[in-house]
N, C-alpha and C positions, 0 to 999 in steps of 0.2 A: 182332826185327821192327822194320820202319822205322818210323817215329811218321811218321802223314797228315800232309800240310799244308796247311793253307788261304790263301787268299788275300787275308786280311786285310793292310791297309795297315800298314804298323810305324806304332809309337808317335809323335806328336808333342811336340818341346818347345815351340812355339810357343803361343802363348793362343786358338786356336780349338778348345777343349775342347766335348766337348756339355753342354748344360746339368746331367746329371744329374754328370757327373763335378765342376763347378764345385759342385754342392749339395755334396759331400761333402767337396772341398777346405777348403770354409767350417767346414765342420761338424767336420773335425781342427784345423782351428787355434781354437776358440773355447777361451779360459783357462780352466785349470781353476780351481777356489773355490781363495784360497790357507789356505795350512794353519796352525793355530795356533801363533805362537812360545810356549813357557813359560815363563817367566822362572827361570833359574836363581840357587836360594843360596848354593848349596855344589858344589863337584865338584874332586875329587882323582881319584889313577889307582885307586880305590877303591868309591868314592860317587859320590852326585850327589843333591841335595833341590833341591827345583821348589816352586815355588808355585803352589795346584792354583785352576784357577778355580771357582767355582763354576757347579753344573751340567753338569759333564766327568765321566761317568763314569770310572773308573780302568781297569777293562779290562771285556771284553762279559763281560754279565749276563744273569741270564731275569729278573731286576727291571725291565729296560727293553730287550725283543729287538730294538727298531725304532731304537735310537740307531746312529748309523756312526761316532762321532768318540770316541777313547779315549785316556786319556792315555799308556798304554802304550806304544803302536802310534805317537803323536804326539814322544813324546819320545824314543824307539826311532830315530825317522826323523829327529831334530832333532841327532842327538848321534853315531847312528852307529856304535853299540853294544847290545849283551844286555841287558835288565835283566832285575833278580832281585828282585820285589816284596817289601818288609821288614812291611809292617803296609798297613792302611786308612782310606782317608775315603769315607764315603758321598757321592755323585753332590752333592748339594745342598749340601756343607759347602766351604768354601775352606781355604787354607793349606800350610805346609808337610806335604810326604810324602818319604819318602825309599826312594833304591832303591840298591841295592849292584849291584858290575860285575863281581863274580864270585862262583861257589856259595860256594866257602870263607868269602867278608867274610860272605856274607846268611846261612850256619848261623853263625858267632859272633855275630853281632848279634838275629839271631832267640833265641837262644838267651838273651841279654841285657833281649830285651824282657820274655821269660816268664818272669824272675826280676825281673822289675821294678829293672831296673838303667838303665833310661833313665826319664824324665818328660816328658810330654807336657802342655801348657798350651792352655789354650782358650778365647778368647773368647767371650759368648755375649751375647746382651740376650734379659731374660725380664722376666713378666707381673709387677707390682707390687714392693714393695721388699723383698726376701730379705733376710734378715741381715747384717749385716755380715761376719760368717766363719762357717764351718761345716763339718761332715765328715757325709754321707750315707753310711751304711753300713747299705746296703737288697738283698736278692739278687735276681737277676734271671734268668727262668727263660731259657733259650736260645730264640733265633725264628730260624728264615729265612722269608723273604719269598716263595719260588717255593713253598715246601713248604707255607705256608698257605695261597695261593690254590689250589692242587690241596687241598687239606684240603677246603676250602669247598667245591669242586666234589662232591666226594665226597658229603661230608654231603646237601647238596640233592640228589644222584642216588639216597643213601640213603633219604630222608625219600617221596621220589618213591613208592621201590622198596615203603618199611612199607606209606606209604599204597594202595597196590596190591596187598599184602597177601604180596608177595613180601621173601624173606627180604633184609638189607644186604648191600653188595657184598665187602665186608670187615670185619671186626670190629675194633671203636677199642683202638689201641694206649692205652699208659701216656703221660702227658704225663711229660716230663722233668725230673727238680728242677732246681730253681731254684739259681744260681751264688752265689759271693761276688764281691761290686761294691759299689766304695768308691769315694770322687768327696768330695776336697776342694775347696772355696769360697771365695773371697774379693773382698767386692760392691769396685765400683769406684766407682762414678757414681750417679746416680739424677734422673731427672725427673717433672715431673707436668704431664699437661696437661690443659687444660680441655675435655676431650671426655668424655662419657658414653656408654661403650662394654656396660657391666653396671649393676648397681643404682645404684653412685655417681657423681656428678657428673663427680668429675677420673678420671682415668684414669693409674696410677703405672708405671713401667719400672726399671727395673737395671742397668748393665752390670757384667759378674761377668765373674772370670779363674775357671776350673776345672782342676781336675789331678785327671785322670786315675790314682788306685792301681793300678785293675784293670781291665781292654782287654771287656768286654762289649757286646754290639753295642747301637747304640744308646743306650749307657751315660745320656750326659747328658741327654739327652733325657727318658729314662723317668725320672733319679733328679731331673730339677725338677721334670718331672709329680707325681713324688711327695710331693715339697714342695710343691703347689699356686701353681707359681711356673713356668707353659707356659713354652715357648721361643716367642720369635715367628718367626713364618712354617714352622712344624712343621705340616703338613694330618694327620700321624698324634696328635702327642702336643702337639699345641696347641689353643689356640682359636679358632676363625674368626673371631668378630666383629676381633679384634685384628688376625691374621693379615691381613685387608681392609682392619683402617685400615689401616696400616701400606705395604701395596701401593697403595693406590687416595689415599691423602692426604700419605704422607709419602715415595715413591719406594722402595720395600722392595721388593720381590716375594720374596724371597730366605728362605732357613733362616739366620737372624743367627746363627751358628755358625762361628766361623774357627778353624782349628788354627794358633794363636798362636806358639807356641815348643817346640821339643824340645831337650833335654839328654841328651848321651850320650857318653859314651869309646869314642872312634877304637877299634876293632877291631884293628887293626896298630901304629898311632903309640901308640896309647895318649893321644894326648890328649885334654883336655876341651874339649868343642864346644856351643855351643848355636845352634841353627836356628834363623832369625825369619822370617815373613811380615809383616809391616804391613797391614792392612785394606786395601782396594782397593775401588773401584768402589762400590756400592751402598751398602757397609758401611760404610768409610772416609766417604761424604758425612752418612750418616745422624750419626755422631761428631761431623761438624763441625755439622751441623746443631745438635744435642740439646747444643753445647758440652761433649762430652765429651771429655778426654784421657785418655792411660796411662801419665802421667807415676809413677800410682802403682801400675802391674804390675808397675816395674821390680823 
């Protein structure tokens, strides 16, 4: 069958467009937001470790369903290649992460992590003056994040349900033991300042290198808490009063948390490698600020 035809004018290339068409011409050319460079460490035909910023989640989460920017997805589109995620940093933390460029490197190297054949270093600044050295060998029961907020939902639809006299919607499982987590220490620095933040006058800080024994989430975090020695800018396992100064008087907003250094044997070469991040931005200025160096992490 013929196709109708109408009597429409052909196309012009001339600039007497109607307005509606000149709205949309506008509207394909405006820039898009540009995308974030990572700063690369390392990268052979093998590897590749980035220095993560903080606040980039690493790939999408139900921790945070409303974020759009991942490092994945960013450094995927920056390099032009697969990756094969080897380990993690939560959203908040900066530093070195590394990712392998084919399955075979990321099952030896995976495999390497879970015999504790690499070491991971970590800066941190936490609440008053921790020891000079120490080893936390505290267990830590397993969490995820999306599974507890449905927990809590539950419980209150339960509580709902008793109070209503209707039976729970499901009956409470076993909580899960608790893991082996270990988390050597060694303080670096220390300051005091004249702000009365809790009972005392001055208010004391630390900056501490941590290494990592054992990969439990969260690890550092929970194992200062449990020294009574918070991380600052932690809204789960820290203290607000501090957390505020810190944001609102010293330029912090941030979890003072950076993955420092990794050490590890090349999967193929076999050689010995160690990854470094340098403080940046927020954390880097807070250092210069507080006159601290890491002349002595080395």
């Amino acid at each position: 069958m013929t196709a109708p035809t109408t009597n429409s004018p052909p196309p012009s290339d001339t600039s007497t467009s109607s307005p509606r068409n000149t709205e949309l011409a506008t509207v394909s050319l405006t820039p898009a937001t540009p995308e974030l460079a990572l700063k690369v460490i390392y990268q052979d035909e093998h590897l590749i470790a980035v220095d993560k910023p903080a606040g980039l989640l690493v790939h999408r989460s139900n921790v945070d369903r409303h974020e759009t920017r991942f490092l994945l997805q960013t450094l995927r589109n920056q390099i032009g290649q697969h990756l094969y995620p080897l380990h993690r940093l939560d959203k908040p933390t900066s530093g070195v992460i590394l990712f392998a460029l084919r399955p075979e490197v990321a099952a030896l190297l995976q495999a390497d992590m879970e015999s504790n054949k690499t070491t991971k270093e970590y800066l941190l600044v936490c609440r008053g003056y921790c020891a000079e050295s120490g080893t936390v060998d505290h267990p830590l029961k397993p969490i995820d994040d999306f599974k507890s907020k449905q927990k809590k939902k539950r419980e209150a639809k339960d509580k709902q349900l008793i109070a209503e006299g209707l039976p729970p919607s499901q009956q409470p499982t076993e909580p899960k033991p608790a893991q082996q987590a270990i988390t050597e220490y060694r303080r670096l620095n220390t300051i005091e300042l004249d702000v009365q933040l809790e009972r005392y006058p001055q208010s004391r800080y630390s900056l501490v290198l941590a290494t990592l024994l054992t990969g439990r989430k969260h690890q550092i975090r929970r194992h200062f808490k449990h020294l009574s020695h918070h991380l600052i800018g932690c809204p789960k396992y820290g203290k607000s009063k501090h957390n505020h100064y810190f944001s609102e008087h010293l330029g912090a907003p941030r979890l003072l948390l950076h993955a420092y250094r990794l050490h590890l044997t090349h999967p193929i070469t076999g050689k010995l490698l160690t990854l470094k991040a340098e403080p940046s931005g927020t954390f880097a200025a807070l250092l210069k600020r507080f006159k601290w160096n890491l002349d002595s992490a080395a």
